[in-house]
Structures are given as C-alpha cells and as structure tokens.
N, CA, C and O atoms as a GROMACS GRO file, in nm:
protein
  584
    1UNK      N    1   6.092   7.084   7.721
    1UNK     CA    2   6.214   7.075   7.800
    1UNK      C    3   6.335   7.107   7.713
    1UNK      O    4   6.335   7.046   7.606
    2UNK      N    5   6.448   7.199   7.737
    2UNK     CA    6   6.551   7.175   7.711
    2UNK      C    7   6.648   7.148   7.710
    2UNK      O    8   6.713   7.162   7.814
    3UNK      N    9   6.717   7.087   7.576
    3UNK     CA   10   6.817   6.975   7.574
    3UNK      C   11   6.930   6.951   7.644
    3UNK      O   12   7.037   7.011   7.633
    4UNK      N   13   6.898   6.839   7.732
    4UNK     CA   14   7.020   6.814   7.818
    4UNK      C   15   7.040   6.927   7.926
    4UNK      O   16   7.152   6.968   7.958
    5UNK      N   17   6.909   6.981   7.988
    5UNK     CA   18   6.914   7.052   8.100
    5UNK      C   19   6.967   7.009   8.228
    5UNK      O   20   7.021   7.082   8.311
    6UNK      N   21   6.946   6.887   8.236
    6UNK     CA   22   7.006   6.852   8.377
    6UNK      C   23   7.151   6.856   8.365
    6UNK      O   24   7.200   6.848   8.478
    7UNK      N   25   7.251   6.866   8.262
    7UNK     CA   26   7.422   6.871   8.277
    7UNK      C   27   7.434   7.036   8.277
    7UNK      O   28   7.547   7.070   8.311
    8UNK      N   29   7.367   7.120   8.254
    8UNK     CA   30   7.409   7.270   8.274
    8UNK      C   31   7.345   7.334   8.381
    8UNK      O   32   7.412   7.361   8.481
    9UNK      N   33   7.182   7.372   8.378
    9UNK     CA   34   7.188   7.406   8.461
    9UNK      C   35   7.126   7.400   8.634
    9UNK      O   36   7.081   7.298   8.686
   10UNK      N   37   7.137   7.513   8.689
   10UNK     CA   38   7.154   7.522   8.879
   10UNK      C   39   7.040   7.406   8.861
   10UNK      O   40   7.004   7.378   8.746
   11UNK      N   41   6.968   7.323   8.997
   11UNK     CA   42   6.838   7.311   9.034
   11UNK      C   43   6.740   7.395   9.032
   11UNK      O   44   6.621   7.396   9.002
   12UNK      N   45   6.837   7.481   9.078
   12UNK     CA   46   6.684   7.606   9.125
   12UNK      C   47   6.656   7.726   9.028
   12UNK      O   48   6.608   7.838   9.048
   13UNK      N   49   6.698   7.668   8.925
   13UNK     CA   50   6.647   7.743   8.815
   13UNK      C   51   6.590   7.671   8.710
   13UNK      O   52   6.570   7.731   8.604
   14UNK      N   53   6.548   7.503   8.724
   14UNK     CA   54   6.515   7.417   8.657
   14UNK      C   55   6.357   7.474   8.644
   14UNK      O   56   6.307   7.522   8.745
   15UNK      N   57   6.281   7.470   8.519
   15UNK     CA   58   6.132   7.426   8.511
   15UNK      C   59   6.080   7.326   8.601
   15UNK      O   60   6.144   7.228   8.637
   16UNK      N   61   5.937   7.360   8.645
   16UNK     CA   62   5.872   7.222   8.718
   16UNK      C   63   5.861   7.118   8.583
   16UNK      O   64   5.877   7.005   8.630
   17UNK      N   65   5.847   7.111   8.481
   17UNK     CA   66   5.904   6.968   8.454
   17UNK      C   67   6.000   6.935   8.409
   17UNK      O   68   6.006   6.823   8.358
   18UNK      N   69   6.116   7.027   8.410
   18UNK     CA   70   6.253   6.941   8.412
   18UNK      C   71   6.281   6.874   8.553
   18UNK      O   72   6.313   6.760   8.584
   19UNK      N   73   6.262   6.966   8.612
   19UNK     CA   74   6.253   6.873   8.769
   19UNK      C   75   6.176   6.745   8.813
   19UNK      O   76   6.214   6.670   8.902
   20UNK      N   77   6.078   6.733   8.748
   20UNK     CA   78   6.026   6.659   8.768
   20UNK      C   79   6.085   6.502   8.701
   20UNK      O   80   6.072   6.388   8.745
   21UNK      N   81   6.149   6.550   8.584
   21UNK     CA   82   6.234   6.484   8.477
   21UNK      C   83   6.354   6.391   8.515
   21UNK      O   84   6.402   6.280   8.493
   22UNK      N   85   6.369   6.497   8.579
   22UNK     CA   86   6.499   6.406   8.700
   22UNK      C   87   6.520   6.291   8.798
   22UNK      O   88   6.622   6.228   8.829
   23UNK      N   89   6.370   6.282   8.844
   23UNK     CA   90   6.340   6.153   8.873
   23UNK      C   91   6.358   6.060   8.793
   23UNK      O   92   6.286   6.048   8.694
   24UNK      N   93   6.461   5.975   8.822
   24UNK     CA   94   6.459   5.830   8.718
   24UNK      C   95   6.313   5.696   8.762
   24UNK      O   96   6.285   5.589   8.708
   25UNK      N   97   6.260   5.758   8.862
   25UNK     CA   98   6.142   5.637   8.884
   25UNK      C   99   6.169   5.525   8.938
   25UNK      O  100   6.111   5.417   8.921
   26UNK      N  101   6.325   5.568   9.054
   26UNK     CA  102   6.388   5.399   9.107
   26UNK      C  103   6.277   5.346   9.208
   26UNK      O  104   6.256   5.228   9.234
   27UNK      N  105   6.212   5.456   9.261
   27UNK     CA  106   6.132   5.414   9.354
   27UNK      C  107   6.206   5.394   9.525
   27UNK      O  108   6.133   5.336   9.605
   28UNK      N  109   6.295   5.425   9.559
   28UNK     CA  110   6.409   5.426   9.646
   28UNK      C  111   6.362   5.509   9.784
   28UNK      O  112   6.376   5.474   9.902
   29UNK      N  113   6.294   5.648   9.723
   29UNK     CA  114   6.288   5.722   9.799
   29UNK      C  115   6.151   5.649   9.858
   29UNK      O  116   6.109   5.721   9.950
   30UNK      N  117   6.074   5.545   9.842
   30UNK     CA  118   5.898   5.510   9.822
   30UNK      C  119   5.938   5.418   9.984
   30UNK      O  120   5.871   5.437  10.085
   31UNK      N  121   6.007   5.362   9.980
   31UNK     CA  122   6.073   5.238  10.044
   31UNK      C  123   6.124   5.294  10.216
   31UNK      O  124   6.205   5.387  10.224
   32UNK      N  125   6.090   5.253  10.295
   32UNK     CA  126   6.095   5.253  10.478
   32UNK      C  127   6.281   5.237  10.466
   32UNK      O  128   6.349   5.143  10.428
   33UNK      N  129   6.313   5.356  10.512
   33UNK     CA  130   6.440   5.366  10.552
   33UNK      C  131   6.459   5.363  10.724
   33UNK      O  132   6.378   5.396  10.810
   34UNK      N  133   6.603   5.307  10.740
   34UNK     CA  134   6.640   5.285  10.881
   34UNK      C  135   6.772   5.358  10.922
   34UNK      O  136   6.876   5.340  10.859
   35UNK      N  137   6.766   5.428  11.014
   35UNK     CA  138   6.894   5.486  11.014
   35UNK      C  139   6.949   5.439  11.145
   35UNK      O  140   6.890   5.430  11.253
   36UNK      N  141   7.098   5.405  11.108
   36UNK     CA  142   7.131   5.351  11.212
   36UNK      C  143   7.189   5.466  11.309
   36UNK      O  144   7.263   5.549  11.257
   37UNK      N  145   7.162   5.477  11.442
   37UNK     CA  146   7.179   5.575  11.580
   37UNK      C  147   7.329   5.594  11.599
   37UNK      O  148   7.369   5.706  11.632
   38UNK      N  149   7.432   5.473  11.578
   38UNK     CA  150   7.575   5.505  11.626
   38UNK      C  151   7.624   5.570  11.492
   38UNK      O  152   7.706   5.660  11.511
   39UNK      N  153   7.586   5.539  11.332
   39UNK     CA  154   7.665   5.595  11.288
   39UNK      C  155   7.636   5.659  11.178
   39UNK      O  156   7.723   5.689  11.096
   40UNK      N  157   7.442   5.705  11.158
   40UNK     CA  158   7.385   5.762  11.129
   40UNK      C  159   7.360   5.751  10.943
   40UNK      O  160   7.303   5.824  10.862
   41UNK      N  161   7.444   5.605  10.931
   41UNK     CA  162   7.388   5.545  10.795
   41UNK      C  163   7.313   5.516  10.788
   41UNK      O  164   7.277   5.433  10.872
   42UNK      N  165   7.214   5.561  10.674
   42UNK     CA  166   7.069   5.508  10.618
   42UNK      C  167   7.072   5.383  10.562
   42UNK      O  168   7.148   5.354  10.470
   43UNK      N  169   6.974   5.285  10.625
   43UNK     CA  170   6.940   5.139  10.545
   43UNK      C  171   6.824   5.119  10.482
   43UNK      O  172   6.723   5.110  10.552
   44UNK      N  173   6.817   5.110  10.361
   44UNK     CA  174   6.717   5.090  10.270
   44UNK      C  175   6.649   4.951  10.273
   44UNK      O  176   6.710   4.849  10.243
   45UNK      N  177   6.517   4.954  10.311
   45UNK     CA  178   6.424   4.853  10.305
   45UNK      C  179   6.366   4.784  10.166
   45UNK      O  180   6.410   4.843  10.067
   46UNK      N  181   6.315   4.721  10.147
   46UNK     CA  182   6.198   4.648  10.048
   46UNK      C  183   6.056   4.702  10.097
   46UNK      O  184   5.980   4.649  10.015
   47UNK      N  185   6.003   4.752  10.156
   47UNK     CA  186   5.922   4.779  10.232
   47UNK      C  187   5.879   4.898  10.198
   47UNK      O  188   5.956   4.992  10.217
   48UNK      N  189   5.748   4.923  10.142
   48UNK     CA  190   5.744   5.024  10.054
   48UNK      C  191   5.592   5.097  10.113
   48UNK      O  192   5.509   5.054  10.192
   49UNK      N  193   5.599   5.193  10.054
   49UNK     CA  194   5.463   5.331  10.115
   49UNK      C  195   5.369   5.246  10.084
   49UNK      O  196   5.379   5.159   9.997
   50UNK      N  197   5.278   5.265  10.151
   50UNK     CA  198   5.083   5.236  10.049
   50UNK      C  199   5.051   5.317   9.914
   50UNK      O  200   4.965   5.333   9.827
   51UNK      N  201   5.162   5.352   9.951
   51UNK     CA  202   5.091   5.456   9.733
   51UNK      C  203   5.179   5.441   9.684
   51UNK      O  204   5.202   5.531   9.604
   52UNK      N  205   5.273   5.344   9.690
   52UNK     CA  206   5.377   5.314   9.585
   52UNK      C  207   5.287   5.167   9.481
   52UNK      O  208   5.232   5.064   9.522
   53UNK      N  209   5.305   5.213   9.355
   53UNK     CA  210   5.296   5.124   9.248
   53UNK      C  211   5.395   5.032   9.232
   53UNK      O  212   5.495   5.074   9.174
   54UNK      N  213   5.395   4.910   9.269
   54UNK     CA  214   5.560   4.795   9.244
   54UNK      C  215   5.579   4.838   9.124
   54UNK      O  216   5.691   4.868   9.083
   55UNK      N  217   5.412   4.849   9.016
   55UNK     CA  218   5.502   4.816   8.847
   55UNK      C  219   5.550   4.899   8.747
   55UNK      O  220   5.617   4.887   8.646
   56UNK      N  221   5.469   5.023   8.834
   56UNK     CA  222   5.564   5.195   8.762
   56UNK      C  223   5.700   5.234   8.855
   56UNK      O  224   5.804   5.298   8.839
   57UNK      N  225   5.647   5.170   8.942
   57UNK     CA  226   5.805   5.258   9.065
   57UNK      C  227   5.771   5.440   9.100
   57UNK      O  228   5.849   5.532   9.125
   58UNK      N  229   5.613   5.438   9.086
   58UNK     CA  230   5.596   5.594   9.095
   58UNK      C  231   5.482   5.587   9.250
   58UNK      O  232   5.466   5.494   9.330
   59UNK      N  233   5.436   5.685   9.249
   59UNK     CA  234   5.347   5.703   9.409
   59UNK      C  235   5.209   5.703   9.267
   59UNK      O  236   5.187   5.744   9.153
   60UNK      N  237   5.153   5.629   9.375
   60UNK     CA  238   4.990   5.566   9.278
   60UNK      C  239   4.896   5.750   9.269
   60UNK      O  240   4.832   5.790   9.172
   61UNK      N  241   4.916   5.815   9.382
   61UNK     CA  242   4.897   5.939   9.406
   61UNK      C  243   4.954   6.063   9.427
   61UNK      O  244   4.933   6.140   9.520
   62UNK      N  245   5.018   6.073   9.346
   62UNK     CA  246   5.164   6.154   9.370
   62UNK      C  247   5.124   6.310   9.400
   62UNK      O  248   5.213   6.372   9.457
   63UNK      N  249   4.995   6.390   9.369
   63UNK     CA  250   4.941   6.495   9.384
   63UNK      C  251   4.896   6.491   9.487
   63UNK      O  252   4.901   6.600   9.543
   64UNK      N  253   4.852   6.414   9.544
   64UNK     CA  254   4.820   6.444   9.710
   64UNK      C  255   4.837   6.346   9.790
   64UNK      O  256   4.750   6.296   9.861
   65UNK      N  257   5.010   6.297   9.776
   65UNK     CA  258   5.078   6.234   9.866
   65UNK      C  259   5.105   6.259   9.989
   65UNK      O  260   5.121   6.171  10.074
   66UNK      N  261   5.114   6.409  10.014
   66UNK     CA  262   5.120   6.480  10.166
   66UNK      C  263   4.997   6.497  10.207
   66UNK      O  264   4.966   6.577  10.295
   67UNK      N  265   4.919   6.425  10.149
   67UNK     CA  266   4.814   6.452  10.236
   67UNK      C  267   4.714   6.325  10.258
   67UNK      O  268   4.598   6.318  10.298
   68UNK      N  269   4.804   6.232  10.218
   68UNK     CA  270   4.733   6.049  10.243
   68UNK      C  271   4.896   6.024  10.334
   68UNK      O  272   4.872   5.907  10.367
   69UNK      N  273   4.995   6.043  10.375
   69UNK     CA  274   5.086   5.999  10.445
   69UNK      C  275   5.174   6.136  10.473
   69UNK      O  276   5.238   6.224  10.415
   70UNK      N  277   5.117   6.077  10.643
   70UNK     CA  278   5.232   6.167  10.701
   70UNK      C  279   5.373   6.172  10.702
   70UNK      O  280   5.430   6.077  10.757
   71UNK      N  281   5.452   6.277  10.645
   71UNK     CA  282   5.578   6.264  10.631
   71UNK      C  283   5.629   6.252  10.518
   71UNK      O  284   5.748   6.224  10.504
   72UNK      N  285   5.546   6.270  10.416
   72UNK     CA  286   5.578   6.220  10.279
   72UNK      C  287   5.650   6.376  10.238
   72UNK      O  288   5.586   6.481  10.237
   73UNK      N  289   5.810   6.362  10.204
   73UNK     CA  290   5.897   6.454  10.180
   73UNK      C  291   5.834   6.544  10.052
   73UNK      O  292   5.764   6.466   9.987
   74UNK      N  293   5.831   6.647  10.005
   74UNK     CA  294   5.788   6.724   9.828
   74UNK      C  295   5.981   6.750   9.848
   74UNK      O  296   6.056   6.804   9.929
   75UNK      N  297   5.988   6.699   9.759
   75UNK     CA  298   6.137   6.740   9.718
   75UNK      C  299   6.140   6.878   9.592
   75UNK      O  300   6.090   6.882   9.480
   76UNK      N  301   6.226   6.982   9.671
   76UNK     CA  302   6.213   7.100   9.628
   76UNK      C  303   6.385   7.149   9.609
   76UNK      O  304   6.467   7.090   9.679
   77UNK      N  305   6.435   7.268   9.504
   77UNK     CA  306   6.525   7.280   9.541
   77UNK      C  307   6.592   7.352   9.652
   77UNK      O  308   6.712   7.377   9.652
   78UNK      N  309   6.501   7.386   9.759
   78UNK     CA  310   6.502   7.432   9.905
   78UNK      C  311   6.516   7.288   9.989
   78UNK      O  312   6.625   7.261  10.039
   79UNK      N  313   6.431   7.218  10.001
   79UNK     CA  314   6.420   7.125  10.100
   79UNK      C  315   6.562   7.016  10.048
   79UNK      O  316   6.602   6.949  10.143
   80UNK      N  317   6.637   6.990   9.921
   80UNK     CA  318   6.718   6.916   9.916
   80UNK      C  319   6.837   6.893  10.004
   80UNK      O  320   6.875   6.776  10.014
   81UNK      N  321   6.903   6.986  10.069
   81UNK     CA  322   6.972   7.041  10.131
   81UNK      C  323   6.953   6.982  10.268
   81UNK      O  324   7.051   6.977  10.343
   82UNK      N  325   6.860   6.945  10.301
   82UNK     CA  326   6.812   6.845  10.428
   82UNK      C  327   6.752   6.763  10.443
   82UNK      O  328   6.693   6.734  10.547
   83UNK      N  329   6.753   6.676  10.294
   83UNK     CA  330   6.710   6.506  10.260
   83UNK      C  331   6.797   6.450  10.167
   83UNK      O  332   6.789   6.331  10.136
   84UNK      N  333   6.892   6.538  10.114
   84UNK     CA  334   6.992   6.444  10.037
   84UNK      C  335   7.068   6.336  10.096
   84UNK      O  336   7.079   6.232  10.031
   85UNK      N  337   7.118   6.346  10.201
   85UNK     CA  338   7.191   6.267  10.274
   85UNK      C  339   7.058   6.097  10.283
   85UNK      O  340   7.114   5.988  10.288
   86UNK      N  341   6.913   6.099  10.284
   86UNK     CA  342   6.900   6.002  10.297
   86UNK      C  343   6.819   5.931  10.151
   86UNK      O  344   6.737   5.839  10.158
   87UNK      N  345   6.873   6.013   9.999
   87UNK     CA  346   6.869   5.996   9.890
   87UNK      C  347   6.954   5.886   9.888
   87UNK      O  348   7.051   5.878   9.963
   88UNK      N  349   6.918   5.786   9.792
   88UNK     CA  350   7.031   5.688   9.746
   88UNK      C  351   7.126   5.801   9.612
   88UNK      O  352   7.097   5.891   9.533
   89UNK      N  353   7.265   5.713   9.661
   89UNK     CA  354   7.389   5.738   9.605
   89UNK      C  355   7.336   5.753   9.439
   89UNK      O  356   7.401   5.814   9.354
   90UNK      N  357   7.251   5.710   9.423
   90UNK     CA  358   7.201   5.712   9.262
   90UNK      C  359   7.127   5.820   9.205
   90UNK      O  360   7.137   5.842   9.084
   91UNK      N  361   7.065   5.880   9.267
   91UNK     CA  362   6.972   5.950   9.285
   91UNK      C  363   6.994   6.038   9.247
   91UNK      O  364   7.072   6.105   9.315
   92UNK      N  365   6.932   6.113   9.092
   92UNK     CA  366   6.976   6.219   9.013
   92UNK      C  367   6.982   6.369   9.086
   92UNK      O  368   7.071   6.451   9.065
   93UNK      N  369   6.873   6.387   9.173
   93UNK     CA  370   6.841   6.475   9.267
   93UNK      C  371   6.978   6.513   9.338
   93UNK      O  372   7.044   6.616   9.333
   94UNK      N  373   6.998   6.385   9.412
   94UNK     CA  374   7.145   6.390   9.470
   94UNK      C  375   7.260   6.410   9.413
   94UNK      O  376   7.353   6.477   9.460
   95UNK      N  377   7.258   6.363   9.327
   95UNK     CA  378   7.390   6.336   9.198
   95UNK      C  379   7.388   6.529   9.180
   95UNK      O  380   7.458   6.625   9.210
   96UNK      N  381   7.323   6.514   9.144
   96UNK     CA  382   7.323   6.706   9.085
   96UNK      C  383   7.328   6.798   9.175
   96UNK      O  384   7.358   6.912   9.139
   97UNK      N  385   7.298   6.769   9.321
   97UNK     CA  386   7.310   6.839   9.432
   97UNK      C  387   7.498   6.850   9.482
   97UNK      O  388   7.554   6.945   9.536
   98UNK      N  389   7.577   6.675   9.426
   98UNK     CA  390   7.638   6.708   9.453
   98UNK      C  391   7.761   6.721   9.339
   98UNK      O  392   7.874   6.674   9.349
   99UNK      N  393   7.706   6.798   9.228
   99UNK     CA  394   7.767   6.828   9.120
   99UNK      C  395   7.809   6.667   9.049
   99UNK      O  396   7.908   6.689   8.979
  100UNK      N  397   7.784   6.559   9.043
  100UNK     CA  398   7.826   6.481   9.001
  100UNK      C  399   7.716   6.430   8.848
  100UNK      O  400   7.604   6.472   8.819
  101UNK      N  401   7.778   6.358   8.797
  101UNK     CA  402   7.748   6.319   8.625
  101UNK      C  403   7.569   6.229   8.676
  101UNK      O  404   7.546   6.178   8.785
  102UNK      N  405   7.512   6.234   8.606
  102UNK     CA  406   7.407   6.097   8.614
  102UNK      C  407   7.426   5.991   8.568
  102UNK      O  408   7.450   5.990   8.448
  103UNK      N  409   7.423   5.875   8.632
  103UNK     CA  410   7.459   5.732   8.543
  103UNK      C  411   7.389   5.728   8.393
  103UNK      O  412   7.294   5.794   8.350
  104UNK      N  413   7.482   5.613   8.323
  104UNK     CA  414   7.429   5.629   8.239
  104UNK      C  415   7.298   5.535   8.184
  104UNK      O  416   7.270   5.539   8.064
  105UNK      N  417   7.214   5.445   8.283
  105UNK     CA  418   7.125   5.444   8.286
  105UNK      C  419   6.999   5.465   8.312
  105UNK      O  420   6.898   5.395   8.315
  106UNK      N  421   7.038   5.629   8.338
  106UNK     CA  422   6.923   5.735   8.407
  106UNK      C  423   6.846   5.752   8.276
  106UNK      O  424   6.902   5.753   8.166
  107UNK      N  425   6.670   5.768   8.300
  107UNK     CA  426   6.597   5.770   8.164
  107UNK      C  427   6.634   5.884   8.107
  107UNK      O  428   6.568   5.893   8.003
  108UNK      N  429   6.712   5.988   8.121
  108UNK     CA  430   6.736   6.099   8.076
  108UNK      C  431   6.845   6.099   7.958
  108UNK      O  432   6.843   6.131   7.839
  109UNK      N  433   6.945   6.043   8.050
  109UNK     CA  434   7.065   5.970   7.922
  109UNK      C  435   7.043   5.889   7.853
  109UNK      O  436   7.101   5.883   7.744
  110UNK      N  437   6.926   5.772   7.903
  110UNK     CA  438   6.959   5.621   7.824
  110UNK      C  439   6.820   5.626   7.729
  110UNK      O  440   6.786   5.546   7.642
  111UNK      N  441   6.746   5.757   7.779
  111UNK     CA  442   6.620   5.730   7.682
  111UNK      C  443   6.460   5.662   7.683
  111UNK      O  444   6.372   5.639   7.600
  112UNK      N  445   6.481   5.646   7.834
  112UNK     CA  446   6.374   5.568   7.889
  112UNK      C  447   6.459   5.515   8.031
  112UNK      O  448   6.574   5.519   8.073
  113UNK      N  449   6.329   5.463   8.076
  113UNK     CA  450   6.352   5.352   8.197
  113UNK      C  451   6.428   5.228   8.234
  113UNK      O  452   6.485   5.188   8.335
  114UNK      N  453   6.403   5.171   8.084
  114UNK     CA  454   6.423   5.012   8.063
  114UNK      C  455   6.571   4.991   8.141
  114UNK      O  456   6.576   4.923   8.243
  115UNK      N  457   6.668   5.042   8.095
  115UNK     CA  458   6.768   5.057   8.098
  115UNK      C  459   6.806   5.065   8.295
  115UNK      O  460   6.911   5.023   8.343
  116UNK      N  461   6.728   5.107   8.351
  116UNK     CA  462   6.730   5.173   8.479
  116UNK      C  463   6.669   5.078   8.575
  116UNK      O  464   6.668   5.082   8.698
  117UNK      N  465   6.632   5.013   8.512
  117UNK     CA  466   6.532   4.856   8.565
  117UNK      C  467   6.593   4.737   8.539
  117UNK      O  468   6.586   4.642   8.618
  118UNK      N  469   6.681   4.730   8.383
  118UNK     CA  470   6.742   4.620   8.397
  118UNK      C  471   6.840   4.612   8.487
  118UNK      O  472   6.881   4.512   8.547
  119UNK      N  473   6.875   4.725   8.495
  119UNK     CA  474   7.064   4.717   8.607
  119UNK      C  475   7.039   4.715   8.731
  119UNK      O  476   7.125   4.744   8.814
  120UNK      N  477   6.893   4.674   8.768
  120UNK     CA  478   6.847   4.638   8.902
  120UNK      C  479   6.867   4.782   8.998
  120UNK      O  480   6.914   4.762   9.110
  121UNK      N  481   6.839   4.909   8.966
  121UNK     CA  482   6.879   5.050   9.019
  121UNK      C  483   6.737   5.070   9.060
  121UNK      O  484   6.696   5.164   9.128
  122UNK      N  485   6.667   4.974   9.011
  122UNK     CA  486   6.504   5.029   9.079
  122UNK      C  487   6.446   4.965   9.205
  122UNK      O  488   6.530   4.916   9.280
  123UNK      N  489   6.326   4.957   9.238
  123UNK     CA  490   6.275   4.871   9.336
  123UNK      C  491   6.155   4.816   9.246
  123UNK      O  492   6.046   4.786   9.295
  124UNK      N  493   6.185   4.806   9.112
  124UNK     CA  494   6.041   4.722   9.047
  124UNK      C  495   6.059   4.551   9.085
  124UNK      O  496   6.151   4.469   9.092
  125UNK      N  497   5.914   4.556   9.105
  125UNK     CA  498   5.912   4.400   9.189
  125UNK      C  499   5.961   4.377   9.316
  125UNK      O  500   5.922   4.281   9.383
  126UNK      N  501   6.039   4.453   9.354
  126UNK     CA  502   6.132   4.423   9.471
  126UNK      C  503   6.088   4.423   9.603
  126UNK      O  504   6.139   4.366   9.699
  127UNK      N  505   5.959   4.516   9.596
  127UNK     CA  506   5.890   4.538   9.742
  127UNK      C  507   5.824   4.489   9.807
  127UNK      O  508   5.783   4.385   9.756
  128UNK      N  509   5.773   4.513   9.929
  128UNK     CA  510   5.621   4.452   9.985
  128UNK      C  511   5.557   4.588  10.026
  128UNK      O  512   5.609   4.698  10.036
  129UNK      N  513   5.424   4.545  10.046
  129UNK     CA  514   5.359   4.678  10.095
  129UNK      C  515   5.346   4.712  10.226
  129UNK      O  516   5.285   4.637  10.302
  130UNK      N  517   5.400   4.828  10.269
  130UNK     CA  518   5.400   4.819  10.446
  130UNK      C  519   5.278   4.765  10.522
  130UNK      O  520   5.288   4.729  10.640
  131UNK      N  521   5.165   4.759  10.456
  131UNK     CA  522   5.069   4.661  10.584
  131UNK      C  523   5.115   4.603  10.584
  131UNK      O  524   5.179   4.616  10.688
  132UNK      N  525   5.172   4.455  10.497
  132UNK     CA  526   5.239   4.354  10.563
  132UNK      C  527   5.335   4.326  10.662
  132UNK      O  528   5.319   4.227  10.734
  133UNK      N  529   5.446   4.409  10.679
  133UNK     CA  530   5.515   4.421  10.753
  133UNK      C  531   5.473   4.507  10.894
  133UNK      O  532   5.418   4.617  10.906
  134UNK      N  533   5.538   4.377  11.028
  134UNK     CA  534   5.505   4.464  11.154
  134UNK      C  535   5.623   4.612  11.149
  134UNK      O  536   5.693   4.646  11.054
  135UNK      N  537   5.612   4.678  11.284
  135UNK     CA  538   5.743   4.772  11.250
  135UNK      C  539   5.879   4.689  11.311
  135UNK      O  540   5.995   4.724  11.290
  136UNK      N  541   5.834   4.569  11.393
  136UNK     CA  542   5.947   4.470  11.457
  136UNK      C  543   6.009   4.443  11.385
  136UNK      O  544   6.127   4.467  11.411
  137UNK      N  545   5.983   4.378  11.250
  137UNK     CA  546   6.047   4.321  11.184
  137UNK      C  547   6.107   4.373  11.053
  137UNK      O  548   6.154   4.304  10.962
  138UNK      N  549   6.096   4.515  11.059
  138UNK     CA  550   6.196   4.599  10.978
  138UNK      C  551   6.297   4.606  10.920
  138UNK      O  552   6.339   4.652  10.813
  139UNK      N  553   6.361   4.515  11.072
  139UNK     CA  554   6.507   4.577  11.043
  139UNK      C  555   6.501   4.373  10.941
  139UNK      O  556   6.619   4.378  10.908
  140UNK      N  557   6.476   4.299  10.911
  140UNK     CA  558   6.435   4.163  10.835
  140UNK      C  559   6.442   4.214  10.682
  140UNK      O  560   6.484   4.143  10.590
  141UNK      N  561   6.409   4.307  10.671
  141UNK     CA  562   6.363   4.357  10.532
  141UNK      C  563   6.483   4.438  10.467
  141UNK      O  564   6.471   4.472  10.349
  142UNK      N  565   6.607   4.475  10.542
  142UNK     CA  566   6.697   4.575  10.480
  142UNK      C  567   6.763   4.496  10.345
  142UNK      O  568   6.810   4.383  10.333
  143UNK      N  569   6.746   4.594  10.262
  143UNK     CA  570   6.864   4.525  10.129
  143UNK      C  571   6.950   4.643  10.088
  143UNK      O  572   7.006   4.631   9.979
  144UNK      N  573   6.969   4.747  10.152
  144UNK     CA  574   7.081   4.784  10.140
  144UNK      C  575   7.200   4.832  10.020
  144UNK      O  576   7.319   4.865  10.018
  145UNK      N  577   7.064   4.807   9.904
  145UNK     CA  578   7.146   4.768   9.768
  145UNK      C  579   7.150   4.908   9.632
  145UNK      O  580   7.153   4.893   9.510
  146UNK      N  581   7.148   5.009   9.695
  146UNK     CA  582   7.174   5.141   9.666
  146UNK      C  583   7.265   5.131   9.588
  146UNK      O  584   7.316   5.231   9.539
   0.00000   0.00000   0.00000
C-alpha cells in the first residue's frame, strides 16, 4: 500500500487493498438500520447481521456475504453514490466520498484499531444477534450513536 493513500487519492483509482484499508472495522454498516418515512433519517440499531463477529467488528464471512444474506451491500466505488447517505457520519468510505479528513482515530491514522474502539466509534460488544430480536421490537434497539 501506499503511503497515506487515502488523503490523495480519487476512490476509484484506489487498489483493492487500499480500499479495503479504509474500512476502520466499526462494524456500523453490520447493524439493522431504520429509516424513518417522514424524514428519511437513518437509525442505527444494536442489532446486528448473523455474520457479524461482536469481537473483530468484521462479517465472520466476508467473501461470500452476498450470498448467505440477502441484501448484503459490496461497497464499490460505483455503488457508493447510492449507500452513502445510510453510512455513518464516521465512515471513512463516506468521509472520502465527501471529501472530508478521517478522524483521527481511524486505524489508518492512529495505527491500529485500539484507538477506534476505545472512543466507543465501534459496535464491539455492543450488539445482539438478529435471531434474537423479533422485527416488532426494532425500533427498542435504536442507539443512534453514530
């Protein structure tokens, strides 16, 4: 990878693993979102996929995620353009989509994860696994804390 690729250049001229790099591992995107109908804000659940890992914050199967759950987004620099909006505000993907800096506890800047987990920016620990939850009681689970 080269140095400090994500502050220069486009997305769509990134390597598949600088891109891949960019993921900080909040686990955000893993988690049952709710969008509300009147005013089309996304609410972030605790409530997390069946192939989400609580203790990496990664998909337990990440190579053939589209094909154990329906709907499971491949974030591309084509498809960003019509899932950023329900990216959290943190979200390097997003951040760079919309020209903005990466925090500085993204593992990219800070050097790791740790950093990205202590400031509570992840969903480690934070979840349950969607069998548990009915779909009634969804909207019980929002934390909102993007």
């Amino acid at each position: 990878m080269r140095s400090r690729f994500w502050e220069t250049l486009p997305l769509e001229r990134l390597a598949p693993d600088e891109w891949e790099a960019l993921c900080d591992g909040c686990g955000k995107c893993c988690v049952v979102k709710l969008e509300d109908e009147e005013t089309g804000k996304v609410h972030y659940t605790d409530v997390a996929c069946r192939l989400f890992d609580p203790d990496t914050c990664r998909c337990g199967f990440y190579a053939i995620r589209q094909r154990l759950v329906s709907g499971c987004v491949v974030l591309t620099p084509s498809t960003l353009p019509d899932v950023a909006s329900w990216l959290p505000e943190t979200c390097a993907y997003r951040r760079r989509y919309e020209n903005r800096a990466l925090p500085d506890w993204h593992p990219l800047v800070a050097g790791g994860p740790e950093k990205m987990h202590e400031s509570g920016a992840s969903m480690k620990g934070r979840t349950v696994p969607e069998w548990e939850v009915p779909e009634d009681e969804l909207q019980d689970h929002v934390v909102d804390d993007e």
